[in-house]
C-alpha positions in Angstrom: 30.6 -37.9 48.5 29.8 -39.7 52.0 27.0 -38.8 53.9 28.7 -37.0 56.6 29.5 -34.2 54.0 26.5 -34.0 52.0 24.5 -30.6 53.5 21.2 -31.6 55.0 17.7 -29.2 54.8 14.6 -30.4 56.4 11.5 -30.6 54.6 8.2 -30.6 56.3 4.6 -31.2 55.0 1.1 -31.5 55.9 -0.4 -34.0 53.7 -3.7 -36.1 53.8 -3.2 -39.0 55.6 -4.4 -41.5 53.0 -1.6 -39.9 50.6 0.7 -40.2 53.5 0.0 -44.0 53.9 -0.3 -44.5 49.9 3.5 -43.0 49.8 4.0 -45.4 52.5 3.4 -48.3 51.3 4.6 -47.2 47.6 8.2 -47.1 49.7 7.8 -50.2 51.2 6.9 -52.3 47.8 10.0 -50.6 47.0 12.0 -51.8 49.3 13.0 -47.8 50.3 12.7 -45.6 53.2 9.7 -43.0 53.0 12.6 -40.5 53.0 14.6 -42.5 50.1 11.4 -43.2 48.4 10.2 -39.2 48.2 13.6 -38.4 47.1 13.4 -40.7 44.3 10.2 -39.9 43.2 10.1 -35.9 43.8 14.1 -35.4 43.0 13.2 -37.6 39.2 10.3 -35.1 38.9 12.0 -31.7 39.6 14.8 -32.5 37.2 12.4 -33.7 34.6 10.4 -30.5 35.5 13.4 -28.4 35.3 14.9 -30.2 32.1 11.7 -29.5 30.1 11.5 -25.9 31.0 15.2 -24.9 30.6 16.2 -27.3 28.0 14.9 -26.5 24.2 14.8 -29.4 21.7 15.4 -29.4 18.5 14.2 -31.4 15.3 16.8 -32.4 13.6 16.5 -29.9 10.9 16.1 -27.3 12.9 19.5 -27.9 14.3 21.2 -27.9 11.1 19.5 -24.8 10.3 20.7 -23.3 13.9 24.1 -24.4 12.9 24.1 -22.8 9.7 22.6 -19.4 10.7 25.8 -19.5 13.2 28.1 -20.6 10.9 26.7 -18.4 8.3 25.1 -15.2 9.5 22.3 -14.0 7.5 22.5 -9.6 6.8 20.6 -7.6 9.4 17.9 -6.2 7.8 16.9 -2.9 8.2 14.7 -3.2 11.1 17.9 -5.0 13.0 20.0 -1.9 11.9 17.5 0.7 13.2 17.5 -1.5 16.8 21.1 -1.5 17.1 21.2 2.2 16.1 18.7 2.7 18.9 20.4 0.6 21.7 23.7 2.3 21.3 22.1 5.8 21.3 20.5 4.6 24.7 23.3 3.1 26.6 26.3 5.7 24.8 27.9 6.7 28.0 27.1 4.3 30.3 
């Protein structure tokens, strides 16, 4: 997608200088803008942040036992049954 189309939002901040000229010069060993530089660094963090809170990892035998419980259903027990028996006395009519 070129630039031109790419919707812009502005972000604003009031930050300690030291951490402002730290960023800086972290961008300029870099060879990056501040701009290109923050985006890198904070854009890498929120989709780490967001991978680890909406992504759940399995071991590998938990997956085969998530497959299997799909493939396979186990019974509903009797506390299951009474639960569904509740919800649909609940929402009936709805």
């Amino acid at each position: 997608m070129a630039q031109s189309q790419i919707e812009m939002a502005r972000l604003e901040a009031r930050i300690p200088a030291q951490a402002y000229e730290q960023m800086q010069r972290a961008a300029k060993l870099r060879g990056m803008t501040l701009t290109g530089y923050l985006l890198a660094t904070a854009g890498e963090d929120a989709r780490r942040v967001i991978e680890e809170t909406e992504i759940m990892r399995l071991s590998r035998e938990d997956q085969i036992r998530f497959a299997e419980a799909l493939i396979d259903p186990p019974q509903p027990n009797a506390k299951l049954a009474r639960a569904a028996k509740r919800h649909a006395e609940l929402f009936r009519g709805r």
